[in-house]
PDB file of N, CA, C and O in Angstrom:
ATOM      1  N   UNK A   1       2.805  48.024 -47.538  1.00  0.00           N
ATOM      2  CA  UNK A   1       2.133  49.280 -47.382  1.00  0.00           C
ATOM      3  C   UNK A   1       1.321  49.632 -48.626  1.00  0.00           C
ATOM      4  O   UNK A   1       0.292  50.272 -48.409  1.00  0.00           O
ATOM      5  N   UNK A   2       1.647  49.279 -50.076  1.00  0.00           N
ATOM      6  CA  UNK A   2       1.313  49.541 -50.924  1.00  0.00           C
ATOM      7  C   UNK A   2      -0.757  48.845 -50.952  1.00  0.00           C
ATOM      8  O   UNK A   2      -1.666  49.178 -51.713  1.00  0.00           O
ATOM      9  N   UNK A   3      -0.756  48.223 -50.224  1.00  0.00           N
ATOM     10  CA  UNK A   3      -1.979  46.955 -50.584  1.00  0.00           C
ATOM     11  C   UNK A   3      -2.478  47.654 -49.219  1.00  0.00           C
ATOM     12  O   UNK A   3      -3.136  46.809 -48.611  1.00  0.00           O
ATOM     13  N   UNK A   4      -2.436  48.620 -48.642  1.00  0.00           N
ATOM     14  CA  UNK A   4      -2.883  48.806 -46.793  1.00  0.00           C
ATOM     15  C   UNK A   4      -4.780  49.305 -47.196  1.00  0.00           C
ATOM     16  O   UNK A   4      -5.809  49.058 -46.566  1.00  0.00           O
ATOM     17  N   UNK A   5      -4.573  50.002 -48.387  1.00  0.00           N
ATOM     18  CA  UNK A   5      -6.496  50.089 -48.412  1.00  0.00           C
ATOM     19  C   UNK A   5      -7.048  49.112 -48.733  1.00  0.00           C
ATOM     20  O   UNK A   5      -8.156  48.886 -48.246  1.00  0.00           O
ATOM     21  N   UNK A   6      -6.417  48.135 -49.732  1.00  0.00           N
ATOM     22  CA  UNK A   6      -6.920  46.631 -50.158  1.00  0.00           C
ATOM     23  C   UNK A   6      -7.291  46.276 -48.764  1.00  0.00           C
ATOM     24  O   UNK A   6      -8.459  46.470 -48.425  1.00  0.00           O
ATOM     25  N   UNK A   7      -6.340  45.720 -47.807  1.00  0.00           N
ATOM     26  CA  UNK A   7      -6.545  44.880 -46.824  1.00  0.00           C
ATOM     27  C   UNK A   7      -7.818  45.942 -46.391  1.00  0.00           C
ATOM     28  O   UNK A   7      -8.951  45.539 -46.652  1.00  0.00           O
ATOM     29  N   UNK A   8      -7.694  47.103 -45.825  1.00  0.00           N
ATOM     30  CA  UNK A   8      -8.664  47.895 -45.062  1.00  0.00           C
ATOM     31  C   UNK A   8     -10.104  47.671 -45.677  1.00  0.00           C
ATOM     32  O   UNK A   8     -11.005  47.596 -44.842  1.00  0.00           O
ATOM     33  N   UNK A   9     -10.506  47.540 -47.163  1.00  0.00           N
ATOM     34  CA  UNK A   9     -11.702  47.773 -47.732  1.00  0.00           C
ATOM     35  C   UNK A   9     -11.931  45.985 -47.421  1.00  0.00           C
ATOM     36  O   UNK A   9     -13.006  45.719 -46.883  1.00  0.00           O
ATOM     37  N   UNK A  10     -11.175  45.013 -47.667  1.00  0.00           N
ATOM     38  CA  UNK A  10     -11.733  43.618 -47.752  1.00  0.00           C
ATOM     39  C   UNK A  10     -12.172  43.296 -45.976  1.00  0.00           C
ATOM     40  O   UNK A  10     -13.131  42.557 -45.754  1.00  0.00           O
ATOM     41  N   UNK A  11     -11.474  43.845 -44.934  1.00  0.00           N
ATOM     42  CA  UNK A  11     -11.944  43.821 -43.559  1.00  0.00           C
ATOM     43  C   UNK A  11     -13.272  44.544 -43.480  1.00  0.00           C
ATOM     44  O   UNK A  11     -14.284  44.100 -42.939  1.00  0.00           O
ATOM     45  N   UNK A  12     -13.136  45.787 -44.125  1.00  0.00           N
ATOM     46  CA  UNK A  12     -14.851  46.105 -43.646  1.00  0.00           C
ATOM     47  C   UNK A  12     -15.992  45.726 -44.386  1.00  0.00           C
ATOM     48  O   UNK A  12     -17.197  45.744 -44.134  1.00  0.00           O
ATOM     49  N   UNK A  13     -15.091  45.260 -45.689  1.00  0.00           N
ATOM     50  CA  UNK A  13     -16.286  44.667 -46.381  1.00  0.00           C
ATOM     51  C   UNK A  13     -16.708  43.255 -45.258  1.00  0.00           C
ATOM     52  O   UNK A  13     -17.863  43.218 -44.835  1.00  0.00           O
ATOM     53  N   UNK A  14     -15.649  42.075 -44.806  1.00  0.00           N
ATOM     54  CA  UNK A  14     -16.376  41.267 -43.864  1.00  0.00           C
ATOM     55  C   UNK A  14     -17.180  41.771 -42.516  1.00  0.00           C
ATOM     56  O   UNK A  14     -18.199  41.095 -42.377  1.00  0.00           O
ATOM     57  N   UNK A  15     -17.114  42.177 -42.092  1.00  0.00           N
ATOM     58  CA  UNK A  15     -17.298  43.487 -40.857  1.00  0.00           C
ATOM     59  C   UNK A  15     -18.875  43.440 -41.691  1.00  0.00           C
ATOM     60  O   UNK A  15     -19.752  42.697 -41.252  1.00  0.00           O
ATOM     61  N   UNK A  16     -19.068  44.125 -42.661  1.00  0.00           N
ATOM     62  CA  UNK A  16     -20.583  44.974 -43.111  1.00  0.00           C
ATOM     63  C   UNK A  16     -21.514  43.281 -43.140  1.00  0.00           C
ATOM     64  O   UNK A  16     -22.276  42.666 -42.394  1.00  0.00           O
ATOM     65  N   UNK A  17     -20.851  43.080 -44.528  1.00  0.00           N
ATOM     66  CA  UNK A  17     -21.514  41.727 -44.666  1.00  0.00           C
ATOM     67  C   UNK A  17     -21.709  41.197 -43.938  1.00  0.00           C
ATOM     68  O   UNK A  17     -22.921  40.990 -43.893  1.00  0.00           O
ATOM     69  N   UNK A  18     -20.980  40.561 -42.859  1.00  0.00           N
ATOM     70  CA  UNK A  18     -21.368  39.621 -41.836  1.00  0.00           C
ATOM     71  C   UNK A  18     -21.708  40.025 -40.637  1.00  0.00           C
ATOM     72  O   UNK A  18     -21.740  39.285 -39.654  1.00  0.00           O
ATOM     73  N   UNK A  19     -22.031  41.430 -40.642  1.00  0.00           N
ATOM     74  CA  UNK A  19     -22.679  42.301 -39.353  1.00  0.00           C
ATOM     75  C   UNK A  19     -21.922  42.166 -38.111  1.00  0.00           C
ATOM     76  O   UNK A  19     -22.506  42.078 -37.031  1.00  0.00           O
ATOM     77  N   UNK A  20     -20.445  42.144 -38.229  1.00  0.00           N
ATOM     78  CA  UNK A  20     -19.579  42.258 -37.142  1.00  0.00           C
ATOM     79  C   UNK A  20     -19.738  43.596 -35.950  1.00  0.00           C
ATOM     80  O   UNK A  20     -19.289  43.754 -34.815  1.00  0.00           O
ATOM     81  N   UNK A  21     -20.338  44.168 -36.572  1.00  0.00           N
ATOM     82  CA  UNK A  21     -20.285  45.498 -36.043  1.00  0.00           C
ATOM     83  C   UNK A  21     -21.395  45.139 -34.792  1.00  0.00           C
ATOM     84  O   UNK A  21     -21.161  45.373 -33.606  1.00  0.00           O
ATOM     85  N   UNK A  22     -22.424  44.632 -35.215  1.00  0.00           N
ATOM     86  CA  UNK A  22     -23.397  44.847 -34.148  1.00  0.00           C
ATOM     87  C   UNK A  22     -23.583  44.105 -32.465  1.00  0.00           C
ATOM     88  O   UNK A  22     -24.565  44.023 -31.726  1.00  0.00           O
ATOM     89  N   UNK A  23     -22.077  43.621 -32.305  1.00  0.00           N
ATOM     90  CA  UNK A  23     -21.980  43.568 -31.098  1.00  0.00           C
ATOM     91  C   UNK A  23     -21.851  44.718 -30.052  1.00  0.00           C
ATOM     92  O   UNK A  23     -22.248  44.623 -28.891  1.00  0.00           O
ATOM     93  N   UNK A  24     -21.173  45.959 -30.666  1.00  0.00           N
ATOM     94  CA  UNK A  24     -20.849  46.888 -30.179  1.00  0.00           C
ATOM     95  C   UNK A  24     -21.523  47.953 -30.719  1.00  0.00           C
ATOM     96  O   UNK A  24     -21.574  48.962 -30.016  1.00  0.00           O
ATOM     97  N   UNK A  25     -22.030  47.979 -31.745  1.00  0.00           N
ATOM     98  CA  UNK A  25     -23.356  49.224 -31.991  1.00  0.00           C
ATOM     99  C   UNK A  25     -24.068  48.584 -33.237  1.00  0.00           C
ATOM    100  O   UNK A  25     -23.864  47.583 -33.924  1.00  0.00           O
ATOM    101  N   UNK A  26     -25.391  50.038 -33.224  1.00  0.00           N
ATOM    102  CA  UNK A  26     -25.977  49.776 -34.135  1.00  0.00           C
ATOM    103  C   UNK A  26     -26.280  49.500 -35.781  1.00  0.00           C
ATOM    104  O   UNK A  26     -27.142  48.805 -36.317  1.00  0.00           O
ATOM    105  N   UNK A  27     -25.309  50.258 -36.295  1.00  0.00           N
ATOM    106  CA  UNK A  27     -25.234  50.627 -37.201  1.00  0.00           C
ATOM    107  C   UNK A  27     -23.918  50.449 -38.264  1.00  0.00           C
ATOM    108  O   UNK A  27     -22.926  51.079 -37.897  1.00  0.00           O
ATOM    109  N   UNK A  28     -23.846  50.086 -38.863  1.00  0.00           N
ATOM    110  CA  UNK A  28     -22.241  50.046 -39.487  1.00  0.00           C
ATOM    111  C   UNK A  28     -21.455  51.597 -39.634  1.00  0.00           C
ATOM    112  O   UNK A  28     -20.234  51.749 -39.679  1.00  0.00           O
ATOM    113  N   UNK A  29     -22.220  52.408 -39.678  1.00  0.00           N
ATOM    114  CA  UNK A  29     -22.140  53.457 -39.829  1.00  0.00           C
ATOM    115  C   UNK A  29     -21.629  54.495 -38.352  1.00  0.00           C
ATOM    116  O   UNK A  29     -20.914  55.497 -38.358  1.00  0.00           O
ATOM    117  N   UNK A  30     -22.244  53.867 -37.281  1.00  0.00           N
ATOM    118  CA  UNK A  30     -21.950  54.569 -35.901  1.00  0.00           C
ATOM    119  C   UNK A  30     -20.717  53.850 -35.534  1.00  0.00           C
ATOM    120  O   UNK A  30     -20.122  54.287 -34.549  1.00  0.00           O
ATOM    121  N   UNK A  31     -20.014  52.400 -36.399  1.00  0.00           N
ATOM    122  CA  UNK A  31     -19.255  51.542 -35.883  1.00  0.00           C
ATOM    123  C   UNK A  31     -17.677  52.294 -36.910  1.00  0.00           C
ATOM    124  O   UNK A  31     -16.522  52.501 -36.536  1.00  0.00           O
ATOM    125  N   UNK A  32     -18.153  52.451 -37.857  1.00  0.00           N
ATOM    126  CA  UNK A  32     -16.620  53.571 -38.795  1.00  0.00           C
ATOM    127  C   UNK A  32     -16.483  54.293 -37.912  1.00  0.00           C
ATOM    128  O   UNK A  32     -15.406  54.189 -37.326  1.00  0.00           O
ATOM    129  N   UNK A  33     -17.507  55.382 -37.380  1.00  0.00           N
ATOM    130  CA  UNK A  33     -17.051  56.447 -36.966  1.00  0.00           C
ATOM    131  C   UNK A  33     -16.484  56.477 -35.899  1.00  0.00           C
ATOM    132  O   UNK A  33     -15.499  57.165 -35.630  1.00  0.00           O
ATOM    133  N   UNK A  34     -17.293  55.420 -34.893  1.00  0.00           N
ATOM    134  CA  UNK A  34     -16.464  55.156 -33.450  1.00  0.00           C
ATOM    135  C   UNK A  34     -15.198  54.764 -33.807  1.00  0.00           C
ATOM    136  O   UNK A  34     -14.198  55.452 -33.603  1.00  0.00           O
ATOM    137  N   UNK A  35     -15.204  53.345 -34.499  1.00  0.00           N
ATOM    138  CA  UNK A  35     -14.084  53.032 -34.386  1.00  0.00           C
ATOM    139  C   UNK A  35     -12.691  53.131 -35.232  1.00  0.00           C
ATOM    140  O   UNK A  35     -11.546  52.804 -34.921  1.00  0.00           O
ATOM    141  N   UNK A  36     -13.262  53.743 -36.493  1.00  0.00           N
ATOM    142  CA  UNK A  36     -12.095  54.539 -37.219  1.00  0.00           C
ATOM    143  C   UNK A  36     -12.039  55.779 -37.506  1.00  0.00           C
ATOM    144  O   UNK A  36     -10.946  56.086 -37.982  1.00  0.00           O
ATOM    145  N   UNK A  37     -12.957  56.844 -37.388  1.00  0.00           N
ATOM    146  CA  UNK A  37     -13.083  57.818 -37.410  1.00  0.00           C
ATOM    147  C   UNK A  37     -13.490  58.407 -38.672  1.00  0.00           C
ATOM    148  O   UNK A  37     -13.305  59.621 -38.754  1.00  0.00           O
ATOM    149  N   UNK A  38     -14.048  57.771 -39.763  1.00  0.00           N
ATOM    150  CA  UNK A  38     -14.989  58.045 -40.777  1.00  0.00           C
ATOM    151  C   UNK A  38     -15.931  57.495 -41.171  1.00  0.00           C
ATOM    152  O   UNK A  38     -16.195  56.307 -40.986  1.00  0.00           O
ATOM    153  N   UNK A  39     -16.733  58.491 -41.925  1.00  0.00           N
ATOM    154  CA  UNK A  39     -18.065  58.097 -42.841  1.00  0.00           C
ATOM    155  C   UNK A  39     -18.251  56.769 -43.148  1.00  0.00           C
ATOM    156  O   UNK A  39     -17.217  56.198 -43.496  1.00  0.00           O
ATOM    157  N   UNK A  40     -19.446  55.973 -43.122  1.00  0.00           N
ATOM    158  CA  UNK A  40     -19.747  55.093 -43.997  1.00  0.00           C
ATOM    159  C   UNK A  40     -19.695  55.497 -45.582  1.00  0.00           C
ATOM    160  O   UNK A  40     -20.098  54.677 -46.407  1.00  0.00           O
ATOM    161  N   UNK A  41     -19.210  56.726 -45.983  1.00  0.00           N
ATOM    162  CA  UNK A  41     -19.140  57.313 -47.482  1.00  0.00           C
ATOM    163  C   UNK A  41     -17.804  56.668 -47.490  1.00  0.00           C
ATOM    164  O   UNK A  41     -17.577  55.998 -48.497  1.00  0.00           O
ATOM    165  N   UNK A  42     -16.730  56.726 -46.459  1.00  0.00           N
ATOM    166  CA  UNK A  42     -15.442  56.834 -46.765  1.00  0.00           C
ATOM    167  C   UNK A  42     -15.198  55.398 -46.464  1.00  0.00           C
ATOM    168  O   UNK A  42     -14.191  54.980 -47.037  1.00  0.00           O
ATOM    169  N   UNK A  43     -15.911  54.390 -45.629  1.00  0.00           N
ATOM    170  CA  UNK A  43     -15.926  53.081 -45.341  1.00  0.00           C
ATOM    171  C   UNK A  43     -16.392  52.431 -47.112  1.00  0.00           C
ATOM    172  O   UNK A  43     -16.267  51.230 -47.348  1.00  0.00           O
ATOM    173  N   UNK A  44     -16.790  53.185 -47.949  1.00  0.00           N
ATOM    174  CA  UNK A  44     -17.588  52.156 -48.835  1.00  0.00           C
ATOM    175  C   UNK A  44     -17.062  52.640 -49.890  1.00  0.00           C
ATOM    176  O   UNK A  44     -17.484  52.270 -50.986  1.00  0.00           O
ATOM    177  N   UNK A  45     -15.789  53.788 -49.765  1.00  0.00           N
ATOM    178  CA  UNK A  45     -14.819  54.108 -50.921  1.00  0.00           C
ATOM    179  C   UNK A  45     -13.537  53.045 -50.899  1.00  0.00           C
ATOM    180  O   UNK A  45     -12.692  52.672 -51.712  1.00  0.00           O
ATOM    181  N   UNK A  46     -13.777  52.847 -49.896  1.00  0.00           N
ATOM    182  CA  UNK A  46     -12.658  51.439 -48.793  1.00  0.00           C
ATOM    183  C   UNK A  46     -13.180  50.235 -49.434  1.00  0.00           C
ATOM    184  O   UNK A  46     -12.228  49.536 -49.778  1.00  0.00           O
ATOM    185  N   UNK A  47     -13.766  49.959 -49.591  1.00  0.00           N
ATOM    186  CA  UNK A  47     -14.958  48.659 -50.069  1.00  0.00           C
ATOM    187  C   UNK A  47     -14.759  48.470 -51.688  1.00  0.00           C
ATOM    188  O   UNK A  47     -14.321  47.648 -52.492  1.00  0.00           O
ATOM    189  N   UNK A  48     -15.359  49.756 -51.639  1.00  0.00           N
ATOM    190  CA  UNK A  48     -15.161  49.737 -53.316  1.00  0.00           C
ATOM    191  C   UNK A  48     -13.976  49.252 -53.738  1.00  0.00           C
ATOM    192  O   UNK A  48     -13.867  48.054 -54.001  1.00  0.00           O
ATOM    193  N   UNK A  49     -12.848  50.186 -53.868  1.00  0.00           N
ATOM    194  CA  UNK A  49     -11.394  49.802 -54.218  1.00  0.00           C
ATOM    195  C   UNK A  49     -10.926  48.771 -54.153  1.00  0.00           C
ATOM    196  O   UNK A  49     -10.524  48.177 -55.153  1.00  0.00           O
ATOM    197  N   UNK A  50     -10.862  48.316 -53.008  1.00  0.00           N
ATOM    198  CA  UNK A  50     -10.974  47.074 -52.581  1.00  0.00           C
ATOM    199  C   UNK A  50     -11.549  45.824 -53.752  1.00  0.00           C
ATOM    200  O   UNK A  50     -10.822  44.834 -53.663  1.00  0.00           O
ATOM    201  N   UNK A  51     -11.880  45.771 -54.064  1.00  0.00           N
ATOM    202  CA  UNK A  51     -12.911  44.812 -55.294  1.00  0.00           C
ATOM    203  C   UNK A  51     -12.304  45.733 -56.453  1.00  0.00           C
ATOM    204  O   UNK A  51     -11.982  44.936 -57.335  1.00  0.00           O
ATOM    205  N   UNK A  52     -11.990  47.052 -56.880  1.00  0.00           N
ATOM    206  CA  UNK A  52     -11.336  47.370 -57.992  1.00  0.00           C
ATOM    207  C   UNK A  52     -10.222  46.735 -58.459  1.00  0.00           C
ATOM    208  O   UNK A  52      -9.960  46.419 -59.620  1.00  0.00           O
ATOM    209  N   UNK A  53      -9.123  46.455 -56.729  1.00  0.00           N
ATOM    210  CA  UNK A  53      -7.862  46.386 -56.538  1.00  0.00           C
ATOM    211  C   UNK A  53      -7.798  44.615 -56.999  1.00  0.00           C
ATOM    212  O   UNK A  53      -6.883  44.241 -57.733  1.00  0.00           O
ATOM    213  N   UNK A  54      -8.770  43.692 -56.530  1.00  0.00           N
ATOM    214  CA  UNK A  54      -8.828  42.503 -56.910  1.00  0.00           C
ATOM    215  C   UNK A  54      -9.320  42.016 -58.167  1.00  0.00           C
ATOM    216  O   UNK A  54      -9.217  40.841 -58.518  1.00  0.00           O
ATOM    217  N   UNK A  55      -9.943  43.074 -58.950  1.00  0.00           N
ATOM    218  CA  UNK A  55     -10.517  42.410 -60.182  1.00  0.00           C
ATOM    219  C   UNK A  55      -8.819  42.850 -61.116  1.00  0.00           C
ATOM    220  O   UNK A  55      -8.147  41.964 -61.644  1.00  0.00           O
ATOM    221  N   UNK A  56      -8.435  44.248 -61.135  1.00  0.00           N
ATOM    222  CA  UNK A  56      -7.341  44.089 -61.296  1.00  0.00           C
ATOM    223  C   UNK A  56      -6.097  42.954 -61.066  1.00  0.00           C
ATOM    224  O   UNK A  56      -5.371  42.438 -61.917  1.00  0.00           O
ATOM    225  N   UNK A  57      -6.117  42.823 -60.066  1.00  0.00           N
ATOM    226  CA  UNK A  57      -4.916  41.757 -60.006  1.00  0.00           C
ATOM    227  C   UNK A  57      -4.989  40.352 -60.435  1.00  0.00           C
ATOM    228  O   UNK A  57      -3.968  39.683 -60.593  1.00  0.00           O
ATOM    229  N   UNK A  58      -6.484  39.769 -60.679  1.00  0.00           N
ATOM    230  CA  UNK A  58      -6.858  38.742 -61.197  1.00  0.00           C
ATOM    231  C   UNK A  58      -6.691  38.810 -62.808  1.00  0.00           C
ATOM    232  O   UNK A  58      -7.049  37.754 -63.330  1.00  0.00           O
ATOM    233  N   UNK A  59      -6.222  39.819 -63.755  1.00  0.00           N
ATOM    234  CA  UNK A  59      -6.690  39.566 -64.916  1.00  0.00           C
ATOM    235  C   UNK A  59      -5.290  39.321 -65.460  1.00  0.00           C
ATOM    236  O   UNK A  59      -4.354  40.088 -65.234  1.00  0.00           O
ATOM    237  N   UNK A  60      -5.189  38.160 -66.224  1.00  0.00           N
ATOM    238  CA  UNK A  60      -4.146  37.802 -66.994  1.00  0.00           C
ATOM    239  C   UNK A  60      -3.870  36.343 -65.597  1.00  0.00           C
ATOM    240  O   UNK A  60      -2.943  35.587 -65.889  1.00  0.00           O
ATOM    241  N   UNK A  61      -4.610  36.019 -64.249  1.00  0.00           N
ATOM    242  CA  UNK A  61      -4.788  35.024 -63.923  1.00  0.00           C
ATOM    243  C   UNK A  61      -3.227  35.194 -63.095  1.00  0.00           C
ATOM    244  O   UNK A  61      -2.513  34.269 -63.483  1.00  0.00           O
ATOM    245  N   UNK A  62      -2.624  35.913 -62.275  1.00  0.00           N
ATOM    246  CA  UNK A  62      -1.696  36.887 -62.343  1.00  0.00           C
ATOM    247  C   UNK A  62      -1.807  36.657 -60.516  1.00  0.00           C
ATOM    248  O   UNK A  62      -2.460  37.444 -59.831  1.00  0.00           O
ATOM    249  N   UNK A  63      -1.056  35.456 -59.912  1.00  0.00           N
ATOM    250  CA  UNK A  63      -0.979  36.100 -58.384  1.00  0.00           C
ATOM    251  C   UNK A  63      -0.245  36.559 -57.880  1.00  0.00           C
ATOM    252  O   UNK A  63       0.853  36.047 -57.661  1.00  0.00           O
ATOM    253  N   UNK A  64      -0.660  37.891 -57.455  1.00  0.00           N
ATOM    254  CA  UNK A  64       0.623  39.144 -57.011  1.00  0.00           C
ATOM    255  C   UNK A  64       0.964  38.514 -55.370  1.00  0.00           C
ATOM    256  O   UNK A  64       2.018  38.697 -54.760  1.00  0.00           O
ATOM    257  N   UNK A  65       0.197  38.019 -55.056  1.00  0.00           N
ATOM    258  CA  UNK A  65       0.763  37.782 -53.271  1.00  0.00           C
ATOM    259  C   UNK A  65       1.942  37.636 -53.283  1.00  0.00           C
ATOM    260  O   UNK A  65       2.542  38.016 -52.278  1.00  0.00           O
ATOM    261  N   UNK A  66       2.599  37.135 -54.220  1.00  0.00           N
ATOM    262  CA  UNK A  66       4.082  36.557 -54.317  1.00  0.00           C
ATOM    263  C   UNK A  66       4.615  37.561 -55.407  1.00  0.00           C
ATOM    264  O   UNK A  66       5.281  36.876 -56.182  1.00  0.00           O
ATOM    265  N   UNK A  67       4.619  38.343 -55.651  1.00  0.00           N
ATOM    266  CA  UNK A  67       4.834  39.146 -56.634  1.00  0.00           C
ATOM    267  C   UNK A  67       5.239  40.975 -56.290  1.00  0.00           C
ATOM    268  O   UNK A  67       4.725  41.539 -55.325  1.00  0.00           O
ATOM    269  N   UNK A  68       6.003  41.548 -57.038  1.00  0.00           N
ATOM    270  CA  UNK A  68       5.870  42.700 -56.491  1.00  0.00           C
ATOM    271  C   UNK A  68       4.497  43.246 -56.430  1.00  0.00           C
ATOM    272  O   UNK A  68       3.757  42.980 -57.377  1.00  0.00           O
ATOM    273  N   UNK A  69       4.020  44.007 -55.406  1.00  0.00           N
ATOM    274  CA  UNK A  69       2.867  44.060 -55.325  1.00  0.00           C
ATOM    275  C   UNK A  69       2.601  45.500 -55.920  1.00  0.00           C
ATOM    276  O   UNK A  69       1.461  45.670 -55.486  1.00  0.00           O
ATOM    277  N   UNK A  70       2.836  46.404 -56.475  1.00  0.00           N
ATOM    278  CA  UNK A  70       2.893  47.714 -57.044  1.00  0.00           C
ATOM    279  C   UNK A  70       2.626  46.969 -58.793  1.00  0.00           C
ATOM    280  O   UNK A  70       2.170  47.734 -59.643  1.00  0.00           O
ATOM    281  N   UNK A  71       2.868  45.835 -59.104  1.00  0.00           N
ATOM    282  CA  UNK A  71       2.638  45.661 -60.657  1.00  0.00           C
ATOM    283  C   UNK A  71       2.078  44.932 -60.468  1.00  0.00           C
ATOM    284  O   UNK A  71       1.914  44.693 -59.272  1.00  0.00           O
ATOM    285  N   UNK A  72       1.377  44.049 -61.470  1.00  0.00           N
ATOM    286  CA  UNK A  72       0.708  43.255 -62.599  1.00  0.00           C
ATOM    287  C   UNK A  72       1.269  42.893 -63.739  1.00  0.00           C
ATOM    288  O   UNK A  72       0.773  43.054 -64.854  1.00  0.00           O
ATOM    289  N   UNK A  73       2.311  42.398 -63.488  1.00  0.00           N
ATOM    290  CA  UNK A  73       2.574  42.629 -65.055  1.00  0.00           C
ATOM    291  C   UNK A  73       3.470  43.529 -65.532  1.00  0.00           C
ATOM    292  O   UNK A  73       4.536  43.759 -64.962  1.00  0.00           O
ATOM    293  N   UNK A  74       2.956  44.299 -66.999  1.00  0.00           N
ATOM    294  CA  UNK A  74       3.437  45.591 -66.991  1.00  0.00           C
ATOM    295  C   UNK A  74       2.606  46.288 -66.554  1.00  0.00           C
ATOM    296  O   UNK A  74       2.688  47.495 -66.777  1.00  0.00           O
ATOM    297  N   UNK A  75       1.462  45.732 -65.738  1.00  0.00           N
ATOM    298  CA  UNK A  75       0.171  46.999 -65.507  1.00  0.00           C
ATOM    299  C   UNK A  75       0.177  47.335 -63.993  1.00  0.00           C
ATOM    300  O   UNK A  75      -0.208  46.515 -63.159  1.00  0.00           O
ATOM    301  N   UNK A  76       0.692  48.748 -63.624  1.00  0.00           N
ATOM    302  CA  UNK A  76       1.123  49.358 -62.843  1.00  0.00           C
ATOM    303  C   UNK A  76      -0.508  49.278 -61.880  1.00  0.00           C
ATOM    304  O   UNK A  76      -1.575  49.684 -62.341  1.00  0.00           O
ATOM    305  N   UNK A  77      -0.299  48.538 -60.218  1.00  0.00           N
ATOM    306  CA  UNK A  77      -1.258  48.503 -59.770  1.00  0.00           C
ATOM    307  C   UNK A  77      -1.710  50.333 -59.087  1.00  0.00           C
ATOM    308  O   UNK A  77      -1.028  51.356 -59.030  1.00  0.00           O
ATOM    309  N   UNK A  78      -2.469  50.177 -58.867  1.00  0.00           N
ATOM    310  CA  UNK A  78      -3.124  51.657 -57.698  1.00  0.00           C
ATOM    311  C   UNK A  78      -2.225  51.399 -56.267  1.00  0.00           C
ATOM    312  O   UNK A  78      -1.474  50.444 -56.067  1.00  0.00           O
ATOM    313  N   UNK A  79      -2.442  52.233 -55.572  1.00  0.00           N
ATOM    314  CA  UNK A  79      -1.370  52.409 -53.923  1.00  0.00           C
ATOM    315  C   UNK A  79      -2.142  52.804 -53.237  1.00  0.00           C
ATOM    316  O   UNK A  79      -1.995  52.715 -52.018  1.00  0.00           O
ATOM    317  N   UNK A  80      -3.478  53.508 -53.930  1.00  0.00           N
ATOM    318  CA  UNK A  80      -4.492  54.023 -52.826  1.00  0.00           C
ATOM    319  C   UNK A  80      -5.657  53.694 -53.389  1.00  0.00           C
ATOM    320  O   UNK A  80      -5.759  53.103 -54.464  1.00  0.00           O
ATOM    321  N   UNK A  81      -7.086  54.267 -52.296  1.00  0.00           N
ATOM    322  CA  UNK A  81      -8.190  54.074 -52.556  1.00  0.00           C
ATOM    323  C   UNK A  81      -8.540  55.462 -53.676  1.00  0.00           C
ATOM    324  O   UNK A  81      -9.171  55.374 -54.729  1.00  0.00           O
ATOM    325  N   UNK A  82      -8.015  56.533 -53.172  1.00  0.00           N
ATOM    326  CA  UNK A  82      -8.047  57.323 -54.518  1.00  0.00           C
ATOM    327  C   UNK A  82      -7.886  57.149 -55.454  1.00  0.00           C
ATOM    328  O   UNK A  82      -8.787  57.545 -56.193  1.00  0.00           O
ATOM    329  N   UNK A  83      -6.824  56.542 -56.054  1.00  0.00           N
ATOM    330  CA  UNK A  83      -6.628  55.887 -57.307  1.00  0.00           C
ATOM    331  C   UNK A  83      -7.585  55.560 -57.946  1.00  0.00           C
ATOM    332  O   UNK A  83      -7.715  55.853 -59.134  1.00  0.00           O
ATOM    333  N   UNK A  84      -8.527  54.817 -57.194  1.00  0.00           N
ATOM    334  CA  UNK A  84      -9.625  53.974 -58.333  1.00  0.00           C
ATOM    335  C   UNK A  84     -10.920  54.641 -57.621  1.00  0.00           C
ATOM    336  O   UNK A  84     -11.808  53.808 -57.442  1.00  0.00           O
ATOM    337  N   UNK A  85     -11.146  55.567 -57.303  1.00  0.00           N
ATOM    338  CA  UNK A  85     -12.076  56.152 -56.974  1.00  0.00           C
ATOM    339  C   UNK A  85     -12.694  56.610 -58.242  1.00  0.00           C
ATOM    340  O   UNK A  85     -11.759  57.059 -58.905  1.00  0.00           O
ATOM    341  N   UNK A  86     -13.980  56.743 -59.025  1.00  0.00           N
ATOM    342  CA  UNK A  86     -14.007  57.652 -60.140  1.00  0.00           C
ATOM    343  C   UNK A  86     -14.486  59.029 -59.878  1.00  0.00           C
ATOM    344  O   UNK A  86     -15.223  59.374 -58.955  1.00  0.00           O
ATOM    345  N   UNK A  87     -13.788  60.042 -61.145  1.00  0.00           N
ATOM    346  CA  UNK A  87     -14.244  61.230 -60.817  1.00  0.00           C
ATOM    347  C   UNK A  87     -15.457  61.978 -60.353  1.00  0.00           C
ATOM    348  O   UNK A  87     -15.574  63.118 -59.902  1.00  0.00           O
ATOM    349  N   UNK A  88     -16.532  60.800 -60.640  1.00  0.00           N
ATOM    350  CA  UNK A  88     -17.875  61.440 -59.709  1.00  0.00           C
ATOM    351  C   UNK A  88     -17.776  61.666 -58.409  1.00  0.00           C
ATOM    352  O   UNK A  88     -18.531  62.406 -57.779  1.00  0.00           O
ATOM    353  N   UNK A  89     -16.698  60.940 -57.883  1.00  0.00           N
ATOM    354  CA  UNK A  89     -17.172  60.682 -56.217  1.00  0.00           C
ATOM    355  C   UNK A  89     -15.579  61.231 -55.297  1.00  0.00           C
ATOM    356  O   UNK A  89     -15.088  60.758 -54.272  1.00  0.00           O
ATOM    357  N   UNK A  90     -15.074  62.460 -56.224  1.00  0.00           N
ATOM    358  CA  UNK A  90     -14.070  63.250 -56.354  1.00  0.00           C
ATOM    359  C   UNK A  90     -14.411  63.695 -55.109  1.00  0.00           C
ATOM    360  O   UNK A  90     -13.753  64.584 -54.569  1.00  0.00           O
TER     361      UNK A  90
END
């Protein structure tokens, strides 16, 4: 549960990139909202983190898959996409 926005931001990141969406609509944007019920703002705070959550867990060369997944180390991972959101986009 701890990794559930990781997985969520690395799916829509394949989804965007590889234009999964446009079997069923136009837009990546009409495809969040249909089909998860938010923003492409809130799809690409998903995205973001996502790539926060992995540059984190890569440093010190460090694979958590097998690992408690809440650490790094001694370096306490994030649990949400808030977490690594920065305060601009509060």
């Amino acid at each position: 549960m701890e990794r559930a926005f990781f997985e969520a931001g690395k799916a829509l990141t394949e989804l965007r990139d590889r234009r999964l969406y446009r079997s069923t609509h136009k837009t990546f944007e009409e495809y969040c909202r249909d089909r998860f019920g938010h923003s492409r703002q809130q799809s690409n705070y998903l995205i973001a983190a996502a790539g926060v959550y992995e540059n984190l867990t890569t440093i010190g060369c460090q694979n958590v898959e097998n690992e408690n997944l809440t650490t790094n180390g001694s370096q306490i991972l994030p649990t949400s996409e808030r977490q690594v959101r920065s305060n601009d986009q509060a």
